[in-house]
N, C-alpha and C positions, 0 to 999 in steps of 0.2 A: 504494500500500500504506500502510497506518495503520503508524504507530510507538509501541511499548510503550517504559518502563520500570520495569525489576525490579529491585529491590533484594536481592541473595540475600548469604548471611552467607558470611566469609571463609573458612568452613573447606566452602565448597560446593564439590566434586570435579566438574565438568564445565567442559570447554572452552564456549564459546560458539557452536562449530560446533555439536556435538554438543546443547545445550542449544534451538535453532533447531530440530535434525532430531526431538529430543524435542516439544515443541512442535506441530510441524508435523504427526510422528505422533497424536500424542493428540488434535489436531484433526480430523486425518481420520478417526479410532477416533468420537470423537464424531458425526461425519457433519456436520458443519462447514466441511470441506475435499473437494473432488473429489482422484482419486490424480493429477492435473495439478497441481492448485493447491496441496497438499502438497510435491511434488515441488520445483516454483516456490520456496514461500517457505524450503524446506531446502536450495535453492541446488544441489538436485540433479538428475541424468536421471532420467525416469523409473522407468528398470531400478534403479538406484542406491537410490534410495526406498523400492523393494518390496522389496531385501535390508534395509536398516532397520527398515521396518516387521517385520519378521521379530524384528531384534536387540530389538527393545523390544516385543516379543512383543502386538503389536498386527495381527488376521487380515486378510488384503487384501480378504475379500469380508464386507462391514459388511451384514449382513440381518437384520433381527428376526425373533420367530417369527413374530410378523404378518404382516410381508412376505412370508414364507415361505409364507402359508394361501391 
């Protein structure tokens, strides 16, 4: 796995778990991440994941309209 660093300002409100499971979300929102490989770098089960992606209101089924047609 590659390693980031971020510089976020003091008064940023997220733990570092929760900032990972954001992250990890938004990646696989982008289609970036498979829901394994999300899960993975969120340090969580799979099941685990998919109640996350919920919390940060990101849909588990990534389809464009195109993929759709």
């Amino acid at each position: 796995m590659k390693n980031i660093n971020i510089q976020l300002p003091d008064s940023f409100d997220m733990s570092y778990k929760d900032i990972k499971i954001f992250f990890a979300a938004k990646l696989y929102e982008a289609g970036k991440l498979t829901l394994n490989q999300g899960a993975e770098l969120a340090e969580l089960k799979v099941a685990d994941f998919v109640e996350m992606l919920y919390h940060f209101n990101v849909s588990l089924i990534n389809y464009s309209t195109i993929d759709l047609k």
